[in-house]
mmJSON file of the N, C-alpha and C atoms, coordinates in Angstrom:
{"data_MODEL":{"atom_site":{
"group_PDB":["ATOM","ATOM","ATOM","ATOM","ATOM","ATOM","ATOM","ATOM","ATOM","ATOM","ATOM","ATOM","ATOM","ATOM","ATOM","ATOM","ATOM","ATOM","ATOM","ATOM","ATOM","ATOM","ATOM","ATOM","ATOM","ATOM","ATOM","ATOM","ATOM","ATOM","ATOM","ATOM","ATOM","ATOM","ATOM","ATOM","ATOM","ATOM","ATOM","ATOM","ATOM","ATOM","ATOM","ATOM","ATOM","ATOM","ATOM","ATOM","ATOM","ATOM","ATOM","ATOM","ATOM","ATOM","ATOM","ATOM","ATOM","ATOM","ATOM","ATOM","ATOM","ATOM","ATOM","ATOM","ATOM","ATOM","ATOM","ATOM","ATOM","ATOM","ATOM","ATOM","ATOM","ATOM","ATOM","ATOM","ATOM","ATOM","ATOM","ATOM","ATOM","ATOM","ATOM","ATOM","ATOM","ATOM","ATOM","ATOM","ATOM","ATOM","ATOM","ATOM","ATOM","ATOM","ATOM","ATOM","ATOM","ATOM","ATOM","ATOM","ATOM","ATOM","ATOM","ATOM","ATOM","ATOM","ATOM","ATOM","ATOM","ATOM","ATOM","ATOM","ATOM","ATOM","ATOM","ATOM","ATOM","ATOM","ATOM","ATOM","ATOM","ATOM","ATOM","ATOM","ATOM","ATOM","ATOM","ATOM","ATOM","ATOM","ATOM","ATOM","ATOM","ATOM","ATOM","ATOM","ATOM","ATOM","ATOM","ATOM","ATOM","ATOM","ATOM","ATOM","ATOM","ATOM","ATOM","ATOM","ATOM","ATOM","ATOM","ATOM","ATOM","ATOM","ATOM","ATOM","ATOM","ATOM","ATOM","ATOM","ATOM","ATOM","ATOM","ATOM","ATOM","ATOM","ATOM","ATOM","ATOM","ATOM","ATOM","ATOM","ATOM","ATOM","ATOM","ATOM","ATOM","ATOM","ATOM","ATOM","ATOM","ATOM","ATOM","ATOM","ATOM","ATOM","ATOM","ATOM","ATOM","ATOM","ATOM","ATOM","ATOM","ATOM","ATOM","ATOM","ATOM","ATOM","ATOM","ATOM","ATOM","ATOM","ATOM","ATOM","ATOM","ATOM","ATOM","ATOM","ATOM","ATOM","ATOM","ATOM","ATOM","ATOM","ATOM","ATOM","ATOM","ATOM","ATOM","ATOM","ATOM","ATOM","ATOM","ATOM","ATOM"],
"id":[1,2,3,4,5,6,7,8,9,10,11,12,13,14,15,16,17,18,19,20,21,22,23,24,25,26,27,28,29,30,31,32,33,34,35,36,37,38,39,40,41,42,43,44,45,46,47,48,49,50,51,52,53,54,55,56,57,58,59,60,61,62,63,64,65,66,67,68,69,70,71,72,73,74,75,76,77,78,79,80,81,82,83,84,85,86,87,88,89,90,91,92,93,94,95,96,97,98,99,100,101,102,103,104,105,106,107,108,109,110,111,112,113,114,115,116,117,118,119,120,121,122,123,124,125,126,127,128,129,130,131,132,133,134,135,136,137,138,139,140,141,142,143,144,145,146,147,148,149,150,151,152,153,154,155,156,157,158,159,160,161,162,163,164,165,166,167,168,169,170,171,172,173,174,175,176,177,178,179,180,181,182,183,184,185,186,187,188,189,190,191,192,193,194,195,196,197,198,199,200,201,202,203,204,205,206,207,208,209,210,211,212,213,214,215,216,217,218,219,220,221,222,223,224,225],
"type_symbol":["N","C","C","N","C","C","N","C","C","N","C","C","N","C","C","N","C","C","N","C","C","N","C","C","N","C","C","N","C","C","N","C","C","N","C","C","N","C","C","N","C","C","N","C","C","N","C","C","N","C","C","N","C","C","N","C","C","N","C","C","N","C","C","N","C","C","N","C","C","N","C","C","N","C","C","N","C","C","N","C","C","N","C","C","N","C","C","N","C","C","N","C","C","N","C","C","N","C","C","N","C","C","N","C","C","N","C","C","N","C","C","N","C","C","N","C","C","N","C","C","N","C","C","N","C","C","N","C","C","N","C","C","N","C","C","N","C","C","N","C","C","N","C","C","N","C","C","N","C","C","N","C","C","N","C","C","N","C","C","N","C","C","N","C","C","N","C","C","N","C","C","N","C","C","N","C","C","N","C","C","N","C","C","N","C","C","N","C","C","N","C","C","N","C","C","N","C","C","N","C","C","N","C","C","N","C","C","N","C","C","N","C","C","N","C","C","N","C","C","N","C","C","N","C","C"],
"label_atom_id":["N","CA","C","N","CA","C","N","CA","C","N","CA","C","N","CA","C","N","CA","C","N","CA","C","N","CA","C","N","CA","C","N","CA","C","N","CA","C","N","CA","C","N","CA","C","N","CA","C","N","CA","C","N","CA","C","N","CA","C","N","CA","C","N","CA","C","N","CA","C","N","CA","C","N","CA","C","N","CA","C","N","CA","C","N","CA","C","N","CA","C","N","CA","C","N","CA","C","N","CA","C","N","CA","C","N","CA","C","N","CA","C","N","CA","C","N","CA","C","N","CA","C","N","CA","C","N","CA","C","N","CA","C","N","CA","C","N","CA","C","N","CA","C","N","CA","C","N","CA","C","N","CA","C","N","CA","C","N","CA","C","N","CA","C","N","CA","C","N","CA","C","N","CA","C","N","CA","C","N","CA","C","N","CA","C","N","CA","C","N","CA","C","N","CA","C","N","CA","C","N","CA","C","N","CA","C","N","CA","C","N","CA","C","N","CA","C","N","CA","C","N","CA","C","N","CA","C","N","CA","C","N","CA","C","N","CA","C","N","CA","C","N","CA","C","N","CA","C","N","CA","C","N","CA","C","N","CA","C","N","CA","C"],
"label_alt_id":[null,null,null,null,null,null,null,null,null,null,null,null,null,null,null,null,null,null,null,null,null,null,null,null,null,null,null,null,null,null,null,null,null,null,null,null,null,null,null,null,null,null,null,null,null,null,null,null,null,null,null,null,null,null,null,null,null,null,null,null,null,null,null,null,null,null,null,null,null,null,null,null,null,null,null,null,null,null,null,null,null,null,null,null,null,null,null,null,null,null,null,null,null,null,null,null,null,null,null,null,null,null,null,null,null,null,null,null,null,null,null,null,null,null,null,null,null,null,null,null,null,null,null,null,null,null,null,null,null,null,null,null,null,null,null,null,null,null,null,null,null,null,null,null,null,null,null,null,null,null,null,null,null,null,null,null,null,null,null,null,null,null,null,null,null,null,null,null,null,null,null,null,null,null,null,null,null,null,null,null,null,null,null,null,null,null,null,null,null,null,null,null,null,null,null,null,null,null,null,null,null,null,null,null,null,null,null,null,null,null,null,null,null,null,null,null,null,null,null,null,null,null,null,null,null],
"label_comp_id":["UNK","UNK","UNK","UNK","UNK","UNK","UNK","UNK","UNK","UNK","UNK","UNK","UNK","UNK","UNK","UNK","UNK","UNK","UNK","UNK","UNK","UNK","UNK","UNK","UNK","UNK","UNK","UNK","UNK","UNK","UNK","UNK","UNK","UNK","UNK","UNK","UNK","UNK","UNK","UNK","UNK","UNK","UNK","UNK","UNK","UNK","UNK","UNK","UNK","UNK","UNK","UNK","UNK","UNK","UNK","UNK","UNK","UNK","UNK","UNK","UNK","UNK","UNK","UNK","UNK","UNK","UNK","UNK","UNK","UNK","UNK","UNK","UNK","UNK","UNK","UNK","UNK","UNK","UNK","UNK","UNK","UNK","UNK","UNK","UNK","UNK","UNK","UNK","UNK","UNK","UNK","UNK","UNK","UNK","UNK","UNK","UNK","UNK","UNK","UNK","UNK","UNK","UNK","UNK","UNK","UNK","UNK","UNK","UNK","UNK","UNK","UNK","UNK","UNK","UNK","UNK","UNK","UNK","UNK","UNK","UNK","UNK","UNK","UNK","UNK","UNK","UNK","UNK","UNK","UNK","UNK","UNK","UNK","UNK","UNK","UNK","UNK","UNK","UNK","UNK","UNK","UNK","UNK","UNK","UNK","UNK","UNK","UNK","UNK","UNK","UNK","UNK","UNK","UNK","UNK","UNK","UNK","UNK","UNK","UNK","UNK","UNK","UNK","UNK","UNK","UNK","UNK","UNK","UNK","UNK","UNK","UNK","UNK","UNK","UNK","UNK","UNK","UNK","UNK","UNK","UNK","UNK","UNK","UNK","UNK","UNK","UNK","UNK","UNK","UNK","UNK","UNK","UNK","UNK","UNK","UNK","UNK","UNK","UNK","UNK","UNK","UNK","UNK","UNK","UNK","UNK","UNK","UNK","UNK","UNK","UNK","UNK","UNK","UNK","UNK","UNK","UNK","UNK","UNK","UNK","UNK","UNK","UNK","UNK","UNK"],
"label_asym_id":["A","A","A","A","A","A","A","A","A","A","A","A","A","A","A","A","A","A","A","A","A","A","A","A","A","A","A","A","A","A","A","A","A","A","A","A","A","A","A","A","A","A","A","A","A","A","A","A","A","A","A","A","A","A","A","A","A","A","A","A","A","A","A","A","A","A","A","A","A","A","A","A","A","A","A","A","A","A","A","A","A","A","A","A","A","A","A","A","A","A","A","A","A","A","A","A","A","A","A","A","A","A","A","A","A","A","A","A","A","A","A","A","A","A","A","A","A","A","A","A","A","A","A","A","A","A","A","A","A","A","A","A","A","A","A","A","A","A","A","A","A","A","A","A","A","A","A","A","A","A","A","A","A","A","A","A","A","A","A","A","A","A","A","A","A","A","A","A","A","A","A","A","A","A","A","A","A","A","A","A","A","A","A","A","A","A","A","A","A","A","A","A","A","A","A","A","A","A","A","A","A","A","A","A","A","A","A","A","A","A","A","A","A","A","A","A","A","A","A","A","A","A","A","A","A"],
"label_entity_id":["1","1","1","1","1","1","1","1","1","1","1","1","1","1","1","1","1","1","1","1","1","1","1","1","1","1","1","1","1","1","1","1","1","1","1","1","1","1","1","1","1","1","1","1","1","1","1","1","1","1","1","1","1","1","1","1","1","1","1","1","1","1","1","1","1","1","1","1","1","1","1","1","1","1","1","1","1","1","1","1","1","1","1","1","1","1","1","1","1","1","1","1","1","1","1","1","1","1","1","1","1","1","1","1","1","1","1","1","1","1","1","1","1","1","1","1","1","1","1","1","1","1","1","1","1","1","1","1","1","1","1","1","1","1","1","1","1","1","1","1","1","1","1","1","1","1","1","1","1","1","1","1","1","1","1","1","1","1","1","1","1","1","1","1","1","1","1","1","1","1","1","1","1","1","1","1","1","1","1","1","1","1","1","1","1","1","1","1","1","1","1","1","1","1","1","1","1","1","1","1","1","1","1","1","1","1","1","1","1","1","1","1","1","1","1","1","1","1","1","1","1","1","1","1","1"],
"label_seq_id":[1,1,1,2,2,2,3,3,3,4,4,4,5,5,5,6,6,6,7,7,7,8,8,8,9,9,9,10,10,10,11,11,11,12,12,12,13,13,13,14,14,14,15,15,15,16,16,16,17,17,17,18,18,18,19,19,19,20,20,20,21,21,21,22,22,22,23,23,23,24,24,24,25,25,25,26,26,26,27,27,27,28,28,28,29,29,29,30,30,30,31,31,31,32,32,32,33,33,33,34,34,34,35,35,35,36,36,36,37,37,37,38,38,38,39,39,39,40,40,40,41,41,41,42,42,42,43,43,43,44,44,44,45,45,45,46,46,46,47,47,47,48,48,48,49,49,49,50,50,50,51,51,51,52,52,52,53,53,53,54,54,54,55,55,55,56,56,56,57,57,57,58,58,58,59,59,59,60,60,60,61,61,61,62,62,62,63,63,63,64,64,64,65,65,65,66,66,66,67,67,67,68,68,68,69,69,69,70,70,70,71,71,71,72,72,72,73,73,73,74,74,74,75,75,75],
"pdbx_PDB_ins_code":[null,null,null,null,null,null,null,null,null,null,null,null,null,null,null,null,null,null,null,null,null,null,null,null,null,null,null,null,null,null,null,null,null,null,null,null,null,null,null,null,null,null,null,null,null,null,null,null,null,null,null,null,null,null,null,null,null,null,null,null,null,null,null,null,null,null,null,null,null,null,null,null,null,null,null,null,null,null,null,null,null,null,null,null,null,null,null,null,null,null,null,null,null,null,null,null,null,null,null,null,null,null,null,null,null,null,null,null,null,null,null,null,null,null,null,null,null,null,null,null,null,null,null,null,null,null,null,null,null,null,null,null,null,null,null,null,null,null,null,null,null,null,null,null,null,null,null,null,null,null,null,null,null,null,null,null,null,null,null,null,null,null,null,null,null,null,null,null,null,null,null,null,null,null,null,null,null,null,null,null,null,null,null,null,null,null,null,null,null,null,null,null,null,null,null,null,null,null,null,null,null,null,null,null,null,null,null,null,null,null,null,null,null,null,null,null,null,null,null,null,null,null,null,null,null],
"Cartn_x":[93.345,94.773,95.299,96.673,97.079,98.049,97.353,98.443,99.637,101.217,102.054,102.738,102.329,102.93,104.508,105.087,106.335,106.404,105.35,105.116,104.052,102.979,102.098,101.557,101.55,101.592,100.705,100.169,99.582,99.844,100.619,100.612,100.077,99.713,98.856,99.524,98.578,99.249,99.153,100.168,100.035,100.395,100.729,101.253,103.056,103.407,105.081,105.186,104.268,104.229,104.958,105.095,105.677,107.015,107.18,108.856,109.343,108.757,109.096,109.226,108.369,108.31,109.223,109.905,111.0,112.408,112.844,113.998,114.233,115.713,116.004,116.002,115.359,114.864,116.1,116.994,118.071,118.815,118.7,118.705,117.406,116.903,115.783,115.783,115.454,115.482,113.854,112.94,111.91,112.301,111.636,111.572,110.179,109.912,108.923,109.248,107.731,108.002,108.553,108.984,108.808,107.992,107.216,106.178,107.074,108.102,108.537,110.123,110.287,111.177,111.118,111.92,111.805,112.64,112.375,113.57,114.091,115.496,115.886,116.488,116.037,116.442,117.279,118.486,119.47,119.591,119.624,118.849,119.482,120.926,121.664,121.175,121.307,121.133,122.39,122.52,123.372,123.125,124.319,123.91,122.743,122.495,121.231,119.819,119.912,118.843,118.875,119.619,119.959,118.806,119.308,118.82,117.372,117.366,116.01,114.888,115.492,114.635,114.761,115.675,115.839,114.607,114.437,113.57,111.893,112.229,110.75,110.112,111.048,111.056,110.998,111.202,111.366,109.858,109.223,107.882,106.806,106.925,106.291,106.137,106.82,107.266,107.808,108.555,109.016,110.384,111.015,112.527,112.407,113.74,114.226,113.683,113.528,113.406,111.94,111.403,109.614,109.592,109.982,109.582,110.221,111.212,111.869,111.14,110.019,109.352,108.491,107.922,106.185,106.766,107.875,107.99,108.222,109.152,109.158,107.584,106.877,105.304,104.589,104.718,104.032,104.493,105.718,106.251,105.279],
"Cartn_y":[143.061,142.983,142.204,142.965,142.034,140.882,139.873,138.188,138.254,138.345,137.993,136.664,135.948,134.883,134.132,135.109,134.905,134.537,134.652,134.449,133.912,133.316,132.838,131.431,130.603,129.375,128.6,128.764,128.236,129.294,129.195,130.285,129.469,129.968,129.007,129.378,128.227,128.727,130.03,130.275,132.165,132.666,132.565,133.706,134.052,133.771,134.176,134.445,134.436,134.319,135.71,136.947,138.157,137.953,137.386,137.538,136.588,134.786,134.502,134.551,135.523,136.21,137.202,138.072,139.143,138.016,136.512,136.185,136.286,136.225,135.705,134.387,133.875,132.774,131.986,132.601,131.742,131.326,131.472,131.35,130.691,129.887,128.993,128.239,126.689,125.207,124.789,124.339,123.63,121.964,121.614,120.015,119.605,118.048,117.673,116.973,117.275,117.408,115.67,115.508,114.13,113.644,113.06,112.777,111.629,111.437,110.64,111.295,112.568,113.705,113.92,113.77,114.198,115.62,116.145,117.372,117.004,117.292,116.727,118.002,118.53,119.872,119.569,120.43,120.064,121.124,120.472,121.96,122.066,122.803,122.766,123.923,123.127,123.521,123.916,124.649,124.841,123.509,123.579,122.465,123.006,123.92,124.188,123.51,124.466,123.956,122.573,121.305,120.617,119.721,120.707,119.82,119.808,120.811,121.669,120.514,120.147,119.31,117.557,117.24,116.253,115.958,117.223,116.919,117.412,118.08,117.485,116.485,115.537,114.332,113.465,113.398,112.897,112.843,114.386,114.155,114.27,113.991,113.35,112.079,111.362,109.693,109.389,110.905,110.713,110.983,110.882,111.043,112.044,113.007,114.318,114.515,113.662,114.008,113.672,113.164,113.537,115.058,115.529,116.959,118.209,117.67,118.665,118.923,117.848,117.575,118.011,117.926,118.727,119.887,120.892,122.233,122.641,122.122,122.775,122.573,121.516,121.3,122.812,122.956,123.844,125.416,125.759,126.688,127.477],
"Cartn_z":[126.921,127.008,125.801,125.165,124.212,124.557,123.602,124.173,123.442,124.59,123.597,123.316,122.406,122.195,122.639,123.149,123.539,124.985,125.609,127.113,127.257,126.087,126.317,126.672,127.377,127.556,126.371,126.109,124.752,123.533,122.951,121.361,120.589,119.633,118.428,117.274,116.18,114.991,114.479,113.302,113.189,114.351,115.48,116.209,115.934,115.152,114.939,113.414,112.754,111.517,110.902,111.249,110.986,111.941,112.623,112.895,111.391,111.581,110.516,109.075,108.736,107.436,107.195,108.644,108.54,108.384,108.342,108.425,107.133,106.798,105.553,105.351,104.101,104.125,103.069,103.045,103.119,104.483,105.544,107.137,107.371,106.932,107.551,106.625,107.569,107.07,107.48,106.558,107.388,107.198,108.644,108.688,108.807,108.491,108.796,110.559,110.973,112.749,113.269,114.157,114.571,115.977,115.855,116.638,117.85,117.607,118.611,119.393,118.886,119.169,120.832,121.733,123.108,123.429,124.369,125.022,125.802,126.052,127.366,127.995,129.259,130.016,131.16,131.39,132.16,133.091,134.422,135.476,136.512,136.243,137.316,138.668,139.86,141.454,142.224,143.002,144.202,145.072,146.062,147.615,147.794,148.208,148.803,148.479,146.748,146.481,146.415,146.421,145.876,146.979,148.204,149.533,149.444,149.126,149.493,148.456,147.359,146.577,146.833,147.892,148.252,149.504,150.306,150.891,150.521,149.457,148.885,148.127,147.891,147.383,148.269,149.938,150.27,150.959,151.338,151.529,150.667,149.836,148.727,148.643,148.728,148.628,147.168,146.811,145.26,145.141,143.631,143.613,143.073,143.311,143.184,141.533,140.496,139.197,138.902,139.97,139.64,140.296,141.244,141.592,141.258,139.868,139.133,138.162,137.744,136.625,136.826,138.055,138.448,139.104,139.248,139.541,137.494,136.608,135.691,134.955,134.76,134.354,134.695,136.214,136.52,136.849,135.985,135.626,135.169],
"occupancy":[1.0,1.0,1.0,1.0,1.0,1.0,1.0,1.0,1.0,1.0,1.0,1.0,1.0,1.0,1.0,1.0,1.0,1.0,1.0,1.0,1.0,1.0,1.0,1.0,1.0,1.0,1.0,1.0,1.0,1.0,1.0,1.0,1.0,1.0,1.0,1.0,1.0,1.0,1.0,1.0,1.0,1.0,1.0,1.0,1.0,1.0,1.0,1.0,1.0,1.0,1.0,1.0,1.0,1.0,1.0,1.0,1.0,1.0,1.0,1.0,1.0,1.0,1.0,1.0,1.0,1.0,1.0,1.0,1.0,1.0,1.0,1.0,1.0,1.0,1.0,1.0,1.0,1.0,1.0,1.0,1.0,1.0,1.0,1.0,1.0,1.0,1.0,1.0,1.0,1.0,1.0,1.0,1.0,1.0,1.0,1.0,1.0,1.0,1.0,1.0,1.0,1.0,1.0,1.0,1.0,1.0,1.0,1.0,1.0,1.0,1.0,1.0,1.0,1.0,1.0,1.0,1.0,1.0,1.0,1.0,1.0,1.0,1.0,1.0,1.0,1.0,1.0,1.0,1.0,1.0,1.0,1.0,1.0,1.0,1.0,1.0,1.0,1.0,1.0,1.0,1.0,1.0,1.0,1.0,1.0,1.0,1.0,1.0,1.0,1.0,1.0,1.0,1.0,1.0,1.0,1.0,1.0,1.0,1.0,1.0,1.0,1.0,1.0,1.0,1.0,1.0,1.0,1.0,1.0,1.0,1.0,1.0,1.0,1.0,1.0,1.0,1.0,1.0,1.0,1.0,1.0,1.0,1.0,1.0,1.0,1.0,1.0,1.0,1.0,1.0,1.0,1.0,1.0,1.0,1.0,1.0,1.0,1.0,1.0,1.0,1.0,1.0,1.0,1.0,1.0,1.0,1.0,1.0,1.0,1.0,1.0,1.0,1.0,1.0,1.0,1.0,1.0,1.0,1.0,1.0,1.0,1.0,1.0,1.0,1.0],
"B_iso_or_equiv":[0.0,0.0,0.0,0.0,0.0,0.0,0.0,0.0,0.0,0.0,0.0,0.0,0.0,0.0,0.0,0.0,0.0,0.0,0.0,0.0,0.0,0.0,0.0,0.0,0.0,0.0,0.0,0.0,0.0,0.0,0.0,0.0,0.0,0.0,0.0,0.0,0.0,0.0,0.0,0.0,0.0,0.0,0.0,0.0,0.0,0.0,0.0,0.0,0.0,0.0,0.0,0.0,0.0,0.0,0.0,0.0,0.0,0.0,0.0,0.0,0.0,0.0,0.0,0.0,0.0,0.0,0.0,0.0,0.0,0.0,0.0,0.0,0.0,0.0,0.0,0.0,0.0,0.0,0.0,0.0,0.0,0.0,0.0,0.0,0.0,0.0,0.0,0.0,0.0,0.0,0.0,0.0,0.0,0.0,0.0,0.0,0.0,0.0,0.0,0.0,0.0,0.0,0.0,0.0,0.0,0.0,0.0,0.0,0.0,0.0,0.0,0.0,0.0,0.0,0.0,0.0,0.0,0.0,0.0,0.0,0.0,0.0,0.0,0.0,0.0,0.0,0.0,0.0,0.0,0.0,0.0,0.0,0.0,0.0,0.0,0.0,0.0,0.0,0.0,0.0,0.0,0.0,0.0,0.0,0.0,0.0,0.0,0.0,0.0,0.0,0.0,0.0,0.0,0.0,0.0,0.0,0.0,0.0,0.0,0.0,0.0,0.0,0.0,0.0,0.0,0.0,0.0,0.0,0.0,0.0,0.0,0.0,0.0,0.0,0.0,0.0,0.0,0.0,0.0,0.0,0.0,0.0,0.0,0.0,0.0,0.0,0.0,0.0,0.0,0.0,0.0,0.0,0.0,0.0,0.0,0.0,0.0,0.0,0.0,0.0,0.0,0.0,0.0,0.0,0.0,0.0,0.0,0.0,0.0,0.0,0.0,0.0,0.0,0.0,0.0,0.0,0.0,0.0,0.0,0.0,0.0,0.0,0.0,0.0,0.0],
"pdbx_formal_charge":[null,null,null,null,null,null,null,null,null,null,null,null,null,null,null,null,null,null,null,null,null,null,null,null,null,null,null,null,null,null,null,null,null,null,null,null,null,null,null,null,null,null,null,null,null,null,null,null,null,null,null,null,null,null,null,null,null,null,null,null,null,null,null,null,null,null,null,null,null,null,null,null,null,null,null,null,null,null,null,null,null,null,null,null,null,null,null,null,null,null,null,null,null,null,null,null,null,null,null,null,null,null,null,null,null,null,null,null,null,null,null,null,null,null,null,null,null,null,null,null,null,null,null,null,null,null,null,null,null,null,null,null,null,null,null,null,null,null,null,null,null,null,null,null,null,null,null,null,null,null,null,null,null,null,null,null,null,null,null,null,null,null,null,null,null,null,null,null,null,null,null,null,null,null,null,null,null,null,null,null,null,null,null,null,null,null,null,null,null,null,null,null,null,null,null,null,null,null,null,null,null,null,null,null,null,null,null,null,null,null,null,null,null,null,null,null,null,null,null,null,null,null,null,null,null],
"auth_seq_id":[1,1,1,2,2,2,3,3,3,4,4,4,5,5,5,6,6,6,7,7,7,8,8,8,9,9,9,10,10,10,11,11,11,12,12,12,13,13,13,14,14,14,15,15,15,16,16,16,17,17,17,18,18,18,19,19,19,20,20,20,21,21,21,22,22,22,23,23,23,24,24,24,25,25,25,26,26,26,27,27,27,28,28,28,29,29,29,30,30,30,31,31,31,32,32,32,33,33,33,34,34,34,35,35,35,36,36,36,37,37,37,38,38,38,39,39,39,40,40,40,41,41,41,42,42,42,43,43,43,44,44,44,45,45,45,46,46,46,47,47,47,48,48,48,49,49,49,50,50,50,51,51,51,52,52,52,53,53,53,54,54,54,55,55,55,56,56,56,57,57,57,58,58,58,59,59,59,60,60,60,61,61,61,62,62,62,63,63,63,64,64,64,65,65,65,66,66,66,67,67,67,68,68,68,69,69,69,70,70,70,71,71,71,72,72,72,73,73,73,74,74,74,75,75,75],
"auth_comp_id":["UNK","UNK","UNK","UNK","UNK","UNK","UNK","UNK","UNK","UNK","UNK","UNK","UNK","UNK","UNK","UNK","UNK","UNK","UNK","UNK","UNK","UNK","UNK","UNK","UNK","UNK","UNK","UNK","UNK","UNK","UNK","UNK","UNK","UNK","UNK","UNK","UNK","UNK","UNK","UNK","UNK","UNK","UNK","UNK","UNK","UNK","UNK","UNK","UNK","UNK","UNK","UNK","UNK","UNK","UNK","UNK","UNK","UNK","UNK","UNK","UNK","UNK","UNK","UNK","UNK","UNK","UNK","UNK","UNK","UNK","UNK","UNK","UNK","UNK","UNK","UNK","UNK","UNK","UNK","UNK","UNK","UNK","UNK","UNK","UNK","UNK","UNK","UNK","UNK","UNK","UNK","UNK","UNK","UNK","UNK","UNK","UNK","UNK","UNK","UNK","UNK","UNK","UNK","UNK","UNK","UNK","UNK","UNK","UNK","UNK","UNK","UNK","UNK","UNK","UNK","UNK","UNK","UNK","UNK","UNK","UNK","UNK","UNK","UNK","UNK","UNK","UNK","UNK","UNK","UNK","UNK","UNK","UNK","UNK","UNK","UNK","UNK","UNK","UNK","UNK","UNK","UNK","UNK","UNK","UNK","UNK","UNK","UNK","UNK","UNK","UNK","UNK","UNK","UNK","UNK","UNK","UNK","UNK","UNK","UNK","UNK","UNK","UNK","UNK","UNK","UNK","UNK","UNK","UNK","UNK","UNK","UNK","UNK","UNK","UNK","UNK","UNK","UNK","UNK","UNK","UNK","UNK","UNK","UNK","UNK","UNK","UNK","UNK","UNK","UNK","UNK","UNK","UNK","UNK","UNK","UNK","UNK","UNK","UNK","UNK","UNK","UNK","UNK","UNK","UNK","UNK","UNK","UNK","UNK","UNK","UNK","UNK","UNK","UNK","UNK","UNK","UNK","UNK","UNK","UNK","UNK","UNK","UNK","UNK","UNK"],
"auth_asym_id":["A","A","A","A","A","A","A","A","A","A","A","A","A","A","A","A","A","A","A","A","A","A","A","A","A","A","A","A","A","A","A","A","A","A","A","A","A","A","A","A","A","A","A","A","A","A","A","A","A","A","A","A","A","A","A","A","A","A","A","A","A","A","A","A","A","A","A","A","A","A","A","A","A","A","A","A","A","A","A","A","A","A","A","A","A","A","A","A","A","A","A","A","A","A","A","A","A","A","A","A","A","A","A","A","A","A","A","A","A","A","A","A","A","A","A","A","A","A","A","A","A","A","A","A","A","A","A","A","A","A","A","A","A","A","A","A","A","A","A","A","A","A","A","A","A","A","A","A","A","A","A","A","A","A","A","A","A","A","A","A","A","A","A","A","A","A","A","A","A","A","A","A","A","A","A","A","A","A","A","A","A","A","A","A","A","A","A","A","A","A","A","A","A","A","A","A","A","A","A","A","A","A","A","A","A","A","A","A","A","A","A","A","A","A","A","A","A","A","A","A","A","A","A","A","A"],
"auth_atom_id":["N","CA","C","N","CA","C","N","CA","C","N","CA","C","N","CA","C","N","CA","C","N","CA","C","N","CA","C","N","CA","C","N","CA","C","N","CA","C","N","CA","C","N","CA","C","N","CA","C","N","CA","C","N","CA","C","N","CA","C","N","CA","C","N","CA","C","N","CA","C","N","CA","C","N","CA","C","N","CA","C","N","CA","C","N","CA","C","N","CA","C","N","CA","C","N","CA","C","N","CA","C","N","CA","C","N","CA","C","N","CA","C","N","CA","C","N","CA","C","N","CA","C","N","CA","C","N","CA","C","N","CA","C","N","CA","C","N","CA","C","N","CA","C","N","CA","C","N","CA","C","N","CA","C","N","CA","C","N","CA","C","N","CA","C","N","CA","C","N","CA","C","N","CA","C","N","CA","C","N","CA","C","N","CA","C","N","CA","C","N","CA","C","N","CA","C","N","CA","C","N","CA","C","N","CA","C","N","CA","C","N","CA","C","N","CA","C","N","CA","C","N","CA","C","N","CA","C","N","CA","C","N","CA","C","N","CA","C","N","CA","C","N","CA","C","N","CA","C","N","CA","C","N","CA","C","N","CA","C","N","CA","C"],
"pdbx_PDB_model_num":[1,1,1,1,1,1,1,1,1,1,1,1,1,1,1,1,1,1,1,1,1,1,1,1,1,1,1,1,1,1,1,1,1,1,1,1,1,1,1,1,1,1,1,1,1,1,1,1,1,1,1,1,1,1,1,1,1,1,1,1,1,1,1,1,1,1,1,1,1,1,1,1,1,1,1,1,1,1,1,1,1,1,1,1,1,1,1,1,1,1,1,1,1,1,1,1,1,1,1,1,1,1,1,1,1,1,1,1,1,1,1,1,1,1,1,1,1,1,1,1,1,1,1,1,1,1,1,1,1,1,1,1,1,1,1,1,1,1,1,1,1,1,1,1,1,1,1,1,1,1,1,1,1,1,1,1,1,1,1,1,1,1,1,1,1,1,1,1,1,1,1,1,1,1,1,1,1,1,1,1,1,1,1,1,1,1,1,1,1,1,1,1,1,1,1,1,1,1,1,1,1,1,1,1,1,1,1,1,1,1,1,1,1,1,1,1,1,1,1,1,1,1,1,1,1]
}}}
C-alpha cells in the first residue's frame, strides 16, 4: 500500500518535497525552526459535548483539559 504523507502520522523528511518544489518560490519564506515554539489549539464544544467531557474528567480524577489533551494525542 502506498503511504500518503498527508494522513500519515509520522511523514518524514522528503515526503512533500514535489509539492514544495511545484510553489513559486517567490511565495515561500524559510525560517530557522524554534525549539522552544509551542501550538496552541482551540477546540470549540457544544453543551453537550461540553458535559460529556466534564464527566470524563470527572472519572478520571482529571480536568476537562487533560482529557482534551489525551483524546487529541490520541487522534
Amino acid at each position: 500500500m502506498t503511504k500518503d504523507p498527508w494522513t500519515d502520522p509520522d511523514p518524514q523528511p522528503g515526503d512533500f518535497d514535489a509539492e514544495i518544489g511545484a510553489m513559486d518560490p517567490r511565495k515561500v519564506q524559510t525560517h530557522e525552526g524554534d525549539p522552544e515554539a509551542k501550538v496552541t489549539v482551540l477546540v470549540g464544544v457544544d453543551a453537550e459535548d461540553a458535559k460529556r467531557l466534564a464527566e470524563m474528567a470527572d472519572e478520571r480524577g482529571e480536568s476537562v483539559e487533560q482529557v482534551v489533551a489525551d483524546l487529541v494525542r490520541n487522534a
